[in-house]
py3Dmol code that shows the C-alpha trace and the ligand (Angstrom):
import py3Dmol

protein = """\
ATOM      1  CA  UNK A   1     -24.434 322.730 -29.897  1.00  0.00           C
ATOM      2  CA  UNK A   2     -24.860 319.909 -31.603  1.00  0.00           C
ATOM      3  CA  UNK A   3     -28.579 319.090 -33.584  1.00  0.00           C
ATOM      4  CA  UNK A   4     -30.157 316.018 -33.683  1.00  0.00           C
ATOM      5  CA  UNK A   5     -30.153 313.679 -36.717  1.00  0.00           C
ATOM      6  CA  UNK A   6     -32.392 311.573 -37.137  1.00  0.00           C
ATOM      7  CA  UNK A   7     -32.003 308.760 -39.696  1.00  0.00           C
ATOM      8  CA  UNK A   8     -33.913 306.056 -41.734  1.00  0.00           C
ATOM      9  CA  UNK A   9     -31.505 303.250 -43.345  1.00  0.00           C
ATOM     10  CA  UNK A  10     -34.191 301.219 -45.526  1.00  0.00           C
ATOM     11  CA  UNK A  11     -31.715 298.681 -45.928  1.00  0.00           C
ATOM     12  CA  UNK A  12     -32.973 296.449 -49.315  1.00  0.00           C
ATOM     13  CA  UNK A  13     -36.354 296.648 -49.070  1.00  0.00           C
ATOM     14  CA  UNK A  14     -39.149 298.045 -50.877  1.00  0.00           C
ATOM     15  CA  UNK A  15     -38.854 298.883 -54.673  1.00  0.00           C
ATOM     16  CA  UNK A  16     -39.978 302.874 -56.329  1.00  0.00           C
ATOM     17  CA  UNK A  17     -43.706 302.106 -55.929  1.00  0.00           C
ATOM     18  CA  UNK A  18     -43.158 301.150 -51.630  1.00  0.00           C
ATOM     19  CA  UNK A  19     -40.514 304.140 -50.912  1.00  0.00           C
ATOM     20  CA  UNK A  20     -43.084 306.462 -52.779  1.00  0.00           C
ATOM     21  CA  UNK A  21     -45.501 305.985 -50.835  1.00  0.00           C
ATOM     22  CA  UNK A  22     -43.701 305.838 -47.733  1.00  0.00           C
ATOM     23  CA  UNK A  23     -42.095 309.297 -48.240  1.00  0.00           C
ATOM     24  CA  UNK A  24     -45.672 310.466 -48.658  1.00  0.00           C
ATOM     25  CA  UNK A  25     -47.139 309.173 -45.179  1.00  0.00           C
ATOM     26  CA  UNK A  26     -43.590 310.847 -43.374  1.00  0.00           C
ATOM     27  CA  UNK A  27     -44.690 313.789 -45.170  1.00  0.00           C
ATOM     28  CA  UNK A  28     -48.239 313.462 -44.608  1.00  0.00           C
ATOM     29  CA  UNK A  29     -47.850 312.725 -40.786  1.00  0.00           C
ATOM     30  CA  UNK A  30     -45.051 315.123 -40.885  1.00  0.00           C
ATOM     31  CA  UNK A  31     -45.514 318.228 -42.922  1.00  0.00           C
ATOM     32  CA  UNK A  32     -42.984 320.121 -41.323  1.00  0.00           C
ATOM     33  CA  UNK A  33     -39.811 319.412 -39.152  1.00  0.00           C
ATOM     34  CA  UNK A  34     -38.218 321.981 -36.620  1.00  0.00           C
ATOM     35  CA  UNK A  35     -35.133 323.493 -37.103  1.00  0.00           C
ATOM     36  CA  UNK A  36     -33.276 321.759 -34.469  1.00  0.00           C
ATOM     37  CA  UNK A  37     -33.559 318.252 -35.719  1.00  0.00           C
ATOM     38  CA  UNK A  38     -31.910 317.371 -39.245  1.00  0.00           C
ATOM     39  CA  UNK A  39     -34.139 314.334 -40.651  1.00  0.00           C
ATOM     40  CA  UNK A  40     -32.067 311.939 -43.222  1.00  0.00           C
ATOM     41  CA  UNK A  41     -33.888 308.898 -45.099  1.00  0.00           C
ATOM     42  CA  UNK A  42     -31.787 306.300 -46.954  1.00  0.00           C
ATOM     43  CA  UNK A  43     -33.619 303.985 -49.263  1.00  0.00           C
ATOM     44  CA  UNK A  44     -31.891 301.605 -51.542  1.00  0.00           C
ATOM     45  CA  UNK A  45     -30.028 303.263 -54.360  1.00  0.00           C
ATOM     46  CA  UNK A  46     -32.728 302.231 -57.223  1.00  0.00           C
ATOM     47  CA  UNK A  47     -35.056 304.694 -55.531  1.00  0.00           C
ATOM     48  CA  UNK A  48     -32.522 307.436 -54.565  1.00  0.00           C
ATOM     49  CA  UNK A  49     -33.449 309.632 -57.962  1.00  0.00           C
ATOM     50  CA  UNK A  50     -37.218 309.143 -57.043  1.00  0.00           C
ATOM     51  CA  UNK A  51     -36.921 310.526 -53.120  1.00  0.00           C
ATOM     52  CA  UNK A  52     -34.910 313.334 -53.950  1.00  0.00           C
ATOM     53  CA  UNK A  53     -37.605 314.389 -56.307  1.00  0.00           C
ATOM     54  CA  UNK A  54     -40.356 313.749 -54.403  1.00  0.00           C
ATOM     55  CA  UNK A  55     -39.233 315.764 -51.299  1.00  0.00           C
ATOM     56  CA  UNK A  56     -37.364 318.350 -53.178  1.00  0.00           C
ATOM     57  CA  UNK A  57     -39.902 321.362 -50.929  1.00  0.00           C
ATOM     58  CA  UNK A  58     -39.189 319.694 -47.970  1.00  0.00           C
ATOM     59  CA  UNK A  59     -36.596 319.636 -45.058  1.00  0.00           C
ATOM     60  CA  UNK A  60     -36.132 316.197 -45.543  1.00  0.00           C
ATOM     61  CA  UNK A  61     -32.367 314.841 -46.198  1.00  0.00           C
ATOM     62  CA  UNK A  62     -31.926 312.152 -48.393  1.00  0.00           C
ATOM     63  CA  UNK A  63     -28.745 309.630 -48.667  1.00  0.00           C
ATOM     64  CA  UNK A  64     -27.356 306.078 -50.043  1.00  0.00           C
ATOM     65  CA  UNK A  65     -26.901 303.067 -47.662  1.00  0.00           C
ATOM     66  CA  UNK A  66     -22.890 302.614 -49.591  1.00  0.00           C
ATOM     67  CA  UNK A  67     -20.849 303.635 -52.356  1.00  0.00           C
ATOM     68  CA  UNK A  68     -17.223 302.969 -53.804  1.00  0.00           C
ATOM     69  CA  UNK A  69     -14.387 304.171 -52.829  1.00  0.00           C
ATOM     70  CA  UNK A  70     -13.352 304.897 -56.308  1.00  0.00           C
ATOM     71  CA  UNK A  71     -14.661 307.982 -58.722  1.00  0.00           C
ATOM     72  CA  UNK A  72     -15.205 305.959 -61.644  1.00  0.00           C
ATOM     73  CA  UNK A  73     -13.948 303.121 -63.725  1.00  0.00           C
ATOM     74  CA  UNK A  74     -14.113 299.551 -64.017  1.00  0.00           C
ATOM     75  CA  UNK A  75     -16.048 298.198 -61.187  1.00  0.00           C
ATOM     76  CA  UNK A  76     -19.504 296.487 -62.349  1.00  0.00           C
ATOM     77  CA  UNK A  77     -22.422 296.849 -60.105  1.00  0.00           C
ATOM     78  CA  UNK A  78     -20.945 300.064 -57.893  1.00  0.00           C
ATOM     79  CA  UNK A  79     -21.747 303.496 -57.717  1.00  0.00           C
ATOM     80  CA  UNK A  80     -19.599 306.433 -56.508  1.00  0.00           C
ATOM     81  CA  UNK A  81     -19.217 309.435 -54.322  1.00  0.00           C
ATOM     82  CA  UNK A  82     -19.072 311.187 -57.225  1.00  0.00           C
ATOM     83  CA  UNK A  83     -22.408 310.094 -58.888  1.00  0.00           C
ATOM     84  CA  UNK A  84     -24.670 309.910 -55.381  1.00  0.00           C
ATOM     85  CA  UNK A  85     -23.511 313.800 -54.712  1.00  0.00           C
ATOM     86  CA  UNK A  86     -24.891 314.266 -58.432  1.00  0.00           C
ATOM     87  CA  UNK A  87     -27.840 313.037 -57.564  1.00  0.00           C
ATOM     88  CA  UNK A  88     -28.427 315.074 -54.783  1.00  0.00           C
ATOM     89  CA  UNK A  89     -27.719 312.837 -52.024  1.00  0.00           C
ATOM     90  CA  UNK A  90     -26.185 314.671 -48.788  1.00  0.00           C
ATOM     91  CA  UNK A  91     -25.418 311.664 -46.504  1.00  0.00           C
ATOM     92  CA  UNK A  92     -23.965 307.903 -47.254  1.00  0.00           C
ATOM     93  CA  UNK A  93     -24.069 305.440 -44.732  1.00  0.00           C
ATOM     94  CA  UNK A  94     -20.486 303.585 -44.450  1.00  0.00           C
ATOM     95  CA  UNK A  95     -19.425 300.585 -42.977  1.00  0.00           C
ATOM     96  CA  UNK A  96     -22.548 299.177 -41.744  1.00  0.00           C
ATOM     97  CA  UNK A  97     -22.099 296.117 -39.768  1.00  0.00           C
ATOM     98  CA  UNK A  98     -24.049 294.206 -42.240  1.00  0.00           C
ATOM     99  CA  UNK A  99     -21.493 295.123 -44.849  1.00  0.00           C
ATOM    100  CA  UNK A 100     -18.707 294.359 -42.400  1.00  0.00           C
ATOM    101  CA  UNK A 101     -20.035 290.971 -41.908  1.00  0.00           C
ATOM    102  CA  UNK A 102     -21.996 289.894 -45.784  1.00  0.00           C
ATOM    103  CA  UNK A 103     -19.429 292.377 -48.034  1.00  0.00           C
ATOM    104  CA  UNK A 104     -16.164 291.680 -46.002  1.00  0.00           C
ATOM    105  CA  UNK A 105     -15.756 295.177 -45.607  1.00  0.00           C
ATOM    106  CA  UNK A 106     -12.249 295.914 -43.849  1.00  0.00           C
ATOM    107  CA  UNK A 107     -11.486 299.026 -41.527  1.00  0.00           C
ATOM    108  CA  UNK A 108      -9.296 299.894 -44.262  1.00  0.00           C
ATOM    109  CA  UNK A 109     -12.026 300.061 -46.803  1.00  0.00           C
ATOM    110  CA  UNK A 110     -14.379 301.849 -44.879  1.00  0.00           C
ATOM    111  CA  UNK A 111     -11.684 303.997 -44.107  1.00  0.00           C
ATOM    112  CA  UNK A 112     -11.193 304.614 -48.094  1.00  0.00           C
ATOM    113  CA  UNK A 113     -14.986 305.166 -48.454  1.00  0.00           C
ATOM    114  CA  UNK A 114     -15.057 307.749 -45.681  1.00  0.00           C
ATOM    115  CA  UNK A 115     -12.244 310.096 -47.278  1.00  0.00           C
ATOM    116  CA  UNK A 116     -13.713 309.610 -50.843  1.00  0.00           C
ATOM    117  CA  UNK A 117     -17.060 311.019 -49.461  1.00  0.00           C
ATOM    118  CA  UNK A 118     -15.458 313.809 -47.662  1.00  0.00           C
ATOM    119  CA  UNK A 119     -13.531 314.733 -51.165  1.00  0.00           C
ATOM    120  CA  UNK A 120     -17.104 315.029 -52.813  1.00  0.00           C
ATOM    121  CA  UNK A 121     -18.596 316.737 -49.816  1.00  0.00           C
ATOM    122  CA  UNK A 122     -21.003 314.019 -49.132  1.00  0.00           C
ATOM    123  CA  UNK A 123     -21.213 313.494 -45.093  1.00  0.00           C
ATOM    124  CA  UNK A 124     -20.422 310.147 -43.902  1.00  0.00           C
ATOM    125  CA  UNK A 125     -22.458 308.393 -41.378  1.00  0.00           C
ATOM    126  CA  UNK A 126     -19.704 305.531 -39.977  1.00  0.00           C
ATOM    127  CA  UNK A 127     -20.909 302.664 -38.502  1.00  0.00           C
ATOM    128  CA  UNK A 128     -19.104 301.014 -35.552  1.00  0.00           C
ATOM    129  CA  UNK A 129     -19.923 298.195 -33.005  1.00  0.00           C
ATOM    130  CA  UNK A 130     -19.435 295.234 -31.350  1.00  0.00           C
ATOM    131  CA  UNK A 131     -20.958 291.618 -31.681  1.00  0.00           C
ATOM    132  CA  UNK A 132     -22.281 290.241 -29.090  1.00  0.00           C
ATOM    133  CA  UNK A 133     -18.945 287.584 -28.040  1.00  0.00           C
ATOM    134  CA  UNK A 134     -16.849 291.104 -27.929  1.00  0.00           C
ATOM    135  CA  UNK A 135     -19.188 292.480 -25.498  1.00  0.00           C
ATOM    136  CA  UNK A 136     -19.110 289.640 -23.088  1.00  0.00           C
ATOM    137  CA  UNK A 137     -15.746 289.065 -23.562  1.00  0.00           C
ATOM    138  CA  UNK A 138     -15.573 292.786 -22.045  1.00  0.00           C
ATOM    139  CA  UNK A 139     -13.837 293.888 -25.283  1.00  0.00           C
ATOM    140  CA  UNK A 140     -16.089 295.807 -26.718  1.00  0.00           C
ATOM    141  CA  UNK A 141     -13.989 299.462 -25.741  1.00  0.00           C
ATOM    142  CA  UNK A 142     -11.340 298.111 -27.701  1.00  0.00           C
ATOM    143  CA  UNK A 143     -13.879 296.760 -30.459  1.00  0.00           C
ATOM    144  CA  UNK A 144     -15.199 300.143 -31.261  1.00  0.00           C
ATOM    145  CA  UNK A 145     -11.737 302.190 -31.001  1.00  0.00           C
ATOM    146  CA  UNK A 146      -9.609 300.443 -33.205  1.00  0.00           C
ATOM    147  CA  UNK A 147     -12.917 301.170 -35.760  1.00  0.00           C
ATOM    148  CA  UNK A 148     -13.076 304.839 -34.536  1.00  0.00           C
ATOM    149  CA  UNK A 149      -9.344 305.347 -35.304  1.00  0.00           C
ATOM    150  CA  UNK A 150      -9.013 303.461 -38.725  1.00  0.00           C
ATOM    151  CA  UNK A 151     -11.968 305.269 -40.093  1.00  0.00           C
ATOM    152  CA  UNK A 152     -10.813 308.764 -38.709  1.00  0.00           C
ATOM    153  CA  UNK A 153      -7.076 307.760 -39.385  1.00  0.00           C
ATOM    154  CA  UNK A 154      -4.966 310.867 -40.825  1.00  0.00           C
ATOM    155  CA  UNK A 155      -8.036 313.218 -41.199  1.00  0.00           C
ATOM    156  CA  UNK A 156      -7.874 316.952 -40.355  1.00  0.00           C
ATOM    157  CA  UNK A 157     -10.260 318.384 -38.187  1.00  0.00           C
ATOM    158  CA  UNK A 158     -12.486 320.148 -40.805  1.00  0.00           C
ATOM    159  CA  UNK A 159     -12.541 316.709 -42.373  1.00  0.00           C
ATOM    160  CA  UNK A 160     -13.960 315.080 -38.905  1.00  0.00           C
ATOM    161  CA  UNK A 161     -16.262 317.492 -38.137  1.00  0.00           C
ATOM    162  CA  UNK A 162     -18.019 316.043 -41.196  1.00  0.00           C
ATOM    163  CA  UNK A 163     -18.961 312.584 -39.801  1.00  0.00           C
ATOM    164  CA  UNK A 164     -21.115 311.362 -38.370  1.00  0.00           C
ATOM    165  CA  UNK A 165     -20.498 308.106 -36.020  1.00  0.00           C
ATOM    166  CA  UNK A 166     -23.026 305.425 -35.548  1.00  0.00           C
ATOM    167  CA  UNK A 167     -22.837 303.599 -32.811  1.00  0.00           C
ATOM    168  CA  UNK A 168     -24.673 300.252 -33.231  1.00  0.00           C
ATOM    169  CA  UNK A 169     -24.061 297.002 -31.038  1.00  0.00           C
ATOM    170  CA  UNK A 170     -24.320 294.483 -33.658  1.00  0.00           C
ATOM    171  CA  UNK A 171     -26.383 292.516 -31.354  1.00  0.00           C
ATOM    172  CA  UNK A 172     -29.504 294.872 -30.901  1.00  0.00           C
ATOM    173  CA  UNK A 173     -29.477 295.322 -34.605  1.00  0.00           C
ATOM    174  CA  UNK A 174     -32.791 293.725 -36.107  1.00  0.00           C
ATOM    175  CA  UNK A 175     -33.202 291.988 -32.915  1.00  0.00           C
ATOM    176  CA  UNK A 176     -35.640 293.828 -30.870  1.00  0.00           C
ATOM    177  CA  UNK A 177     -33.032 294.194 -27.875  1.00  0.00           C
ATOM    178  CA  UNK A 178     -31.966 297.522 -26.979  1.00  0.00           C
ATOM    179  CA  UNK A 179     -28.308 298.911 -25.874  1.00  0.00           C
ATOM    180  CA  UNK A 180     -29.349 300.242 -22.117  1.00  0.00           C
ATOM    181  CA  UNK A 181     -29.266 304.131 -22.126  1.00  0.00           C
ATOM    182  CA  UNK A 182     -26.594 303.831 -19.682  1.00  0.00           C
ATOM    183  CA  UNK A 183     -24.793 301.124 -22.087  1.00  0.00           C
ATOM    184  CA  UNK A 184     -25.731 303.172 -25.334  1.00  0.00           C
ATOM    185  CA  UNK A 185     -23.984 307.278 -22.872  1.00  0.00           C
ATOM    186  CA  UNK A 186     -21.167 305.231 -21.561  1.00  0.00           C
ATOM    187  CA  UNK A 187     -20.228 304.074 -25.534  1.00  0.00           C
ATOM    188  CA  UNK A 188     -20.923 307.511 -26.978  1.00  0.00           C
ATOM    189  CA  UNK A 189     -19.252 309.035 -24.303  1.00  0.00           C
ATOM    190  CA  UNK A 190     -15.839 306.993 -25.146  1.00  0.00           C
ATOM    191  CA  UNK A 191     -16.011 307.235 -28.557  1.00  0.00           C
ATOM    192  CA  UNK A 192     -16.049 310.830 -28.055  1.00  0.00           C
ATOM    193  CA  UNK A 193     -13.050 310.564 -25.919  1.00  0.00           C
ATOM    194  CA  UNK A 194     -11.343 308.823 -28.141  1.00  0.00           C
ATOM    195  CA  UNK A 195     -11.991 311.747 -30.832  1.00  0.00           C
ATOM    196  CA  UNK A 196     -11.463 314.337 -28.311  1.00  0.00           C
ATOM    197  CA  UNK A 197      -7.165 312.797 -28.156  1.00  0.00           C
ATOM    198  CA  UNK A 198      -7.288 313.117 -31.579  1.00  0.00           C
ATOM    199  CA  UNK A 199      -9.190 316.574 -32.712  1.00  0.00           C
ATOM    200  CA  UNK A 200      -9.329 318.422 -29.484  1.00  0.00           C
ATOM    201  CA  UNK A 201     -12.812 320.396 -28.705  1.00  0.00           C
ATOM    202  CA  UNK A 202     -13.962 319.512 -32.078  1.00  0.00           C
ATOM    203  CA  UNK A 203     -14.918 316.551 -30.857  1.00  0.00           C
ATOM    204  CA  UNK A 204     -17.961 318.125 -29.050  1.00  0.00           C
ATOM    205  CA  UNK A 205     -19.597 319.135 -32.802  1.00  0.00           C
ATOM    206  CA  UNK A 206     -19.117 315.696 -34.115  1.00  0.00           C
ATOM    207  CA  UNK A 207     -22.497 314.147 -33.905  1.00  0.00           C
ATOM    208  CA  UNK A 208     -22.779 310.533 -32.156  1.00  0.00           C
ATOM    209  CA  UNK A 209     -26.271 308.359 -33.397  1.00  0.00           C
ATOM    210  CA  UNK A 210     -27.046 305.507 -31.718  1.00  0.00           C
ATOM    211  CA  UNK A 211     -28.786 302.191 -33.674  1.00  0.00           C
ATOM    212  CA  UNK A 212     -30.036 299.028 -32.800  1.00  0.00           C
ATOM    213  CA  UNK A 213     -33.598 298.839 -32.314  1.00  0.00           C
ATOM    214  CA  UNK A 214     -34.928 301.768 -31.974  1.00  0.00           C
ATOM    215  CA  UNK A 215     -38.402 302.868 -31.491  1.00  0.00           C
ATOM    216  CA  UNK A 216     -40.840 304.786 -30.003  1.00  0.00           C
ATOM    217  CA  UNK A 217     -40.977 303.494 -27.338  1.00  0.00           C
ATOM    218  CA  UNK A 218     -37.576 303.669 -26.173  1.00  0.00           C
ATOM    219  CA  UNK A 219     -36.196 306.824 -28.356  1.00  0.00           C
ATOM    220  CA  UNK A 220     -36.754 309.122 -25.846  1.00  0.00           C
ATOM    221  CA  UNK A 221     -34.614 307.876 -22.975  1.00  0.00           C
ATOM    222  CA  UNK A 222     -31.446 306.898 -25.245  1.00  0.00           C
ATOM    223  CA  UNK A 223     -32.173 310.762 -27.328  1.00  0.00           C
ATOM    224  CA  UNK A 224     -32.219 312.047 -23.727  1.00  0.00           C
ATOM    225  CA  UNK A 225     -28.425 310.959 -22.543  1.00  0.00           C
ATOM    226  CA  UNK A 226     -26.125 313.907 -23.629  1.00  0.00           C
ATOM    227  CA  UNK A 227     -24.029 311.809 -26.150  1.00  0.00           C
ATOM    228  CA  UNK A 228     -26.775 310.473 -28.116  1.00  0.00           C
ATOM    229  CA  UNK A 229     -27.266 313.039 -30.881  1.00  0.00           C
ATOM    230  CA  UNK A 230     -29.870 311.315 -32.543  1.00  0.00           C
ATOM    231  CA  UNK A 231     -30.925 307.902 -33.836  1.00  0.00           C
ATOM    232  CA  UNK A 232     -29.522 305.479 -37.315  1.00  0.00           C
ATOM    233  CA  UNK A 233     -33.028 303.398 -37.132  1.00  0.00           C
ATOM    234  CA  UNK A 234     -33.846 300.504 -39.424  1.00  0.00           C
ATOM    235  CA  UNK A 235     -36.875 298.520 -38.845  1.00  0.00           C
ATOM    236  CA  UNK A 236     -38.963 301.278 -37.259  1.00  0.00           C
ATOM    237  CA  UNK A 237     -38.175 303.863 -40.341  1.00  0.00           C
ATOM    238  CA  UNK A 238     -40.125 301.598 -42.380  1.00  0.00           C
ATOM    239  CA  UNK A 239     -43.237 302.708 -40.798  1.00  0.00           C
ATOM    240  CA  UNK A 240     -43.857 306.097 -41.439  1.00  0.00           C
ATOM    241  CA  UNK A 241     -46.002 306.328 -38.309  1.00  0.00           C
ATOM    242  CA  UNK A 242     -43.115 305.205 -35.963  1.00  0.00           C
ATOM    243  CA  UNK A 243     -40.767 307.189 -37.718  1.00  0.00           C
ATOM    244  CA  UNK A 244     -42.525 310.484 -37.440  1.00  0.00           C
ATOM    245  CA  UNK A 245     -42.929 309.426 -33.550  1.00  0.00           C
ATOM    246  CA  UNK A 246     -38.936 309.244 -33.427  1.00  0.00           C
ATOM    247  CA  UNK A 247     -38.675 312.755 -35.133  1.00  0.00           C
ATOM    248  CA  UNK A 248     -41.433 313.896 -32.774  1.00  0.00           C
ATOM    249  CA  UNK A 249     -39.359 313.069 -29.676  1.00  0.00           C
ATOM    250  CA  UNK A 250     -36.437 314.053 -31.052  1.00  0.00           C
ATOM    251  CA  UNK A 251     -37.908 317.265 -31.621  1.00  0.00           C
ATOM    252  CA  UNK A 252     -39.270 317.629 -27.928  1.00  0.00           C
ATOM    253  CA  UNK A 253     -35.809 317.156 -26.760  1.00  0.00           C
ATOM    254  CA  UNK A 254     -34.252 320.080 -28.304  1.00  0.00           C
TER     255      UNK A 254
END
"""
ligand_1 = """\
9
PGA
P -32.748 298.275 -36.559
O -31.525 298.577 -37.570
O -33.273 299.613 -36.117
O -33.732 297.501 -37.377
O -32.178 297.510 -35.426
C -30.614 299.609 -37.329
C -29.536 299.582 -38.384
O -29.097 298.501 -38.774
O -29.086 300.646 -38.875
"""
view = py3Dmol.view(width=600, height=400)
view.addModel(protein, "pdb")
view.setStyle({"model": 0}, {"cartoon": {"style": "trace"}})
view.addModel(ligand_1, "xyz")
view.setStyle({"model": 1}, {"stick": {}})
view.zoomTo()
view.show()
């Protein structure tokens, strides 16, 4: 019941002339992507206009990396809800653990963020996870819930069934080590416990990515445990080659 989604975050790198052509080799290696598998690429917001242009005929999604939690006003150097969905973005990722950690971004802010993009229609993709002391300290559960709540906190169903969580152990992100698929199911698995107390059945539609590393080469056994509903993938998206190869899998496995 629920379709894969696969997603690129670009994080800051590459300018117009490097997500160009990167959009054309996914397209070129990819010219078409099966119904069962939503594909979402997120480049920096400089090159947001340029994507949506350039794969306007195609069934690829496009979305921003962050955004305000305001509509408008006085805030120098931010962009809204309001403004991305005008551009024709469908996705923003919020809360990334880089902007938890770099950009002091609170639970309560993400929190902010996530029902401003729900106003404006614009899906959220919510990322949660533990560092690497709250995972030995065997507090990771407790990590990732009090996230889970404070970004879900007070929202109706129809509003939750609109996110997207992102579960990424902020110490396989960037680094090449991989949550185990066992580590990555038993995560997913609580987090959608923990939105099953709060939204009933629901739960079961909202879609669960796992991030931190992956690739290729390991897509296919974390895609293959039944609450990984697809991937948020950093380093690898930047290569349209291992990118498509994600999509591929993801594809076999529907
Ligand atoms: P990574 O990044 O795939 O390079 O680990 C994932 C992310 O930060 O979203």
């Amino acid at each position: 019941m629920r379709k894969f989604l696969i997603a690129g975050n670009w994080k800051m790198n590459g300018g117009a002339e490097f997500a160009s052509d990167l959009l054309s080799s996914i397209k070129e290696h990819k010219p078409a992507i099966s119904e069962d598998v939503d594909v979402l690429v997120c480049p920096p917001f400089i090159s947001l206009s340029m994507a949506i242009d350039q794969l306007h005929e195609t069934d690829l999604l496009v979305g921003a990396q962050n955004m305000h939690q305001a509509d408008e006003g006085a805030f120098t150097g931010e962009i809204s809800a309001k403004m991305l969905v005008e551009a024709g973005c469908s996705y923003v990722i919020l809360g990334h653990s880089e902007r938890r950690a770099y950009f002091h971004e609170t639970d309560q802010l993400i929190h902010e963020k996530t029902k401003n993009a729900l106003a404006h229609d614009l899906a959220p993709v919510v990322c949660v996870g533990e560092l690497l002391e709250e995972r030995k300290s065997g507090d990771h559960f407790n990590v990732v819930k009090g996230q889970v709540q404070a970004a879900f906190d007070g929202l109706s169903s129809e509003e939750a069934v609109q996110i997207v969580v992102a579960y990424e152990p902020v110490w396989a992100i960037g680094t090449g080590e991989t949550a185990s698929p066992e580590q990555a199911q038993e995560m997913h698995a609580f987090i959608r416990s923990i939105l099953k107390e709060h939204f009933g059945e629901i739960a079961d539609a909202i879609r669960i990515l796992y991030g931190g590393s992956m690739k290729p080469g390991n897509a296919g056994e974390l895609l293959q445990q039944p609450d990984v509903d697809g991937g948020l993938i950093g380093g690898a998206s930047l290569d349209a080659e291992s990118f498509v190869s994600i999509i591929t899998t993801a594809e076999s496995l529907s």
